[in-house]
C-alpha positions, 0 to 999 in steps of 0.5 A, spaced: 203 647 855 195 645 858 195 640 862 189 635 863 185 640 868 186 646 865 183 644 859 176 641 863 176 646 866 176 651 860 172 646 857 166 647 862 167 654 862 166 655 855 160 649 857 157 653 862 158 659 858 154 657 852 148 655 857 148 661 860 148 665 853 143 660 851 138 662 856 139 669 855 138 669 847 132 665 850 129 671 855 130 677 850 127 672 844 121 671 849 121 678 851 121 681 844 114 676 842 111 678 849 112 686 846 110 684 840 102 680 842 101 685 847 102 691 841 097 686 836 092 683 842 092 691 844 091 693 837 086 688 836 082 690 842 081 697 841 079 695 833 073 690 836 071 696 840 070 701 836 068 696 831 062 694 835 061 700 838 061 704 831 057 699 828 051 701 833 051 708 833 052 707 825 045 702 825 042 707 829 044 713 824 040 710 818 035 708 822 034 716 823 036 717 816 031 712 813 025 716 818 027 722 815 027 721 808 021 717 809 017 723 811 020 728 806 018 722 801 011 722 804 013 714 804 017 711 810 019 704 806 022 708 800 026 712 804 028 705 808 030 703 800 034 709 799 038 707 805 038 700 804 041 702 797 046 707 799 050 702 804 049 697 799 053 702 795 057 702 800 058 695 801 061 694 793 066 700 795 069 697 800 069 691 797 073 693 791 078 698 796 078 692 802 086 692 799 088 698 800 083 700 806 084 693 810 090 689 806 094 694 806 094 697 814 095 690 817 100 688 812 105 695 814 102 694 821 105 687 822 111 689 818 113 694 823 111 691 829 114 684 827 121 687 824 128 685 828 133 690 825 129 697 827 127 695 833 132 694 839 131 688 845 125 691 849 129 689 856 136 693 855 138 690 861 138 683 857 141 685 851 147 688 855 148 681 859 147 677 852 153 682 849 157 680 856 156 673 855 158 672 848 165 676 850 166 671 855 164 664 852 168 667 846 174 668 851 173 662 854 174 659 847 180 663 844 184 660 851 181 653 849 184 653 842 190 658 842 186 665 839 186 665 832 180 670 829 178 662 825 175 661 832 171 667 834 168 666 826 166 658 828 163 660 835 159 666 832 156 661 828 155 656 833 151 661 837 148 665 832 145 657 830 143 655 837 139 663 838 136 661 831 134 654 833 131 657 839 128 662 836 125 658 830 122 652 836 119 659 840 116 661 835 112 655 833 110 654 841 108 661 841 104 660 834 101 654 836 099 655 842 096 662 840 093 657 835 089 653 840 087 658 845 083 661 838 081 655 836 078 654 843 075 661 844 072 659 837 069 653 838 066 655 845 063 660 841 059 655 836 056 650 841 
């Protein structure tokens, strides 16, 4: 039979359980998302280098190209005209294939980085004390209500709905303040 200061102190364990595992589904969601944005932030880095850089030498290409069959031509302005008529070219192709040449890649790329399942917790070290924790707020149930597999169900549930919680609440914050250091950069930009 419990007595009064068995079952507070069964309560408070399981209390001070469910905090500790809270915290711990809150630092690997956090080191997941930090895994996550330095995977696309990297990736988005070396598109904008190769992306201006590639531009340039592109520039200067057809430039060249312009000059030379201007002067096989005879007629420098009617090798420019060529030119300027392949890029266009160019152009309506690329708008015609942005689907599968842009939409595509960064779709299947976000897939990738952004699935769960696949995908082990980047700190191991984290996901094992996760595990730990949820055994021990879990037992510290089990002696609370008697043990019945009812119970681990309904604490299952309750952690997996709190991990959620937070998981949902850190996602928004992230998002938002990706959002407003964007919208600052932007916005700097303009002025």
């Amino acid at each position: 039979m419990f007595g009064f200061g068995d079952t507070q102190r069964q309560m408070q364990n399981l209390l001070s359980e469910t905090r500790n595992y809270v915290g711990l589904q809150k630092k690997a969601l956090l080191a997941e998302t930090r895994d996550k944005l330095s995977v696309i932030l990297s990736q988005l880095a070396i598109a904008v280098v190769c992306l201006v850089l590639g531009s340039t030498v592109l520039v200067f290409f057809l430039f060249f190209l312009a000059y030379v069959i201007g002067q096989a031509l005879g007629n420098n302005a009617l090798g420019f005209a060529l030119v300027t008529a392949f890029v266009l070219l160019l152009l309506v192709l690329f708008w015609f294939m942005r689907k599968i040449w842009i939409v595509g890649p960064i779709t299947n790329m976000m897939s990738r980085v952004f699935t769960v399942d696949d995908k082990p917790l980047s700190t191991e070290e984290v996901a094992e004390e996760l595990k730990d924790s949820r055994t021990r707020m879990t037992d510290s149930y089990h002696s609370l209500i008697g043990g019945t597999n009812r119970a681990t169900s309904k604490v299952e549930s309750v952690s997996n709905l709190i991990g959620r919680g937070f998981a949902i609440y850190e996602g928004v914050r992230i998002g938002a303040s990706i959002f407003r250091a964007l919208n600052m950069l932007f916005n700097r930009r303009r002025k």
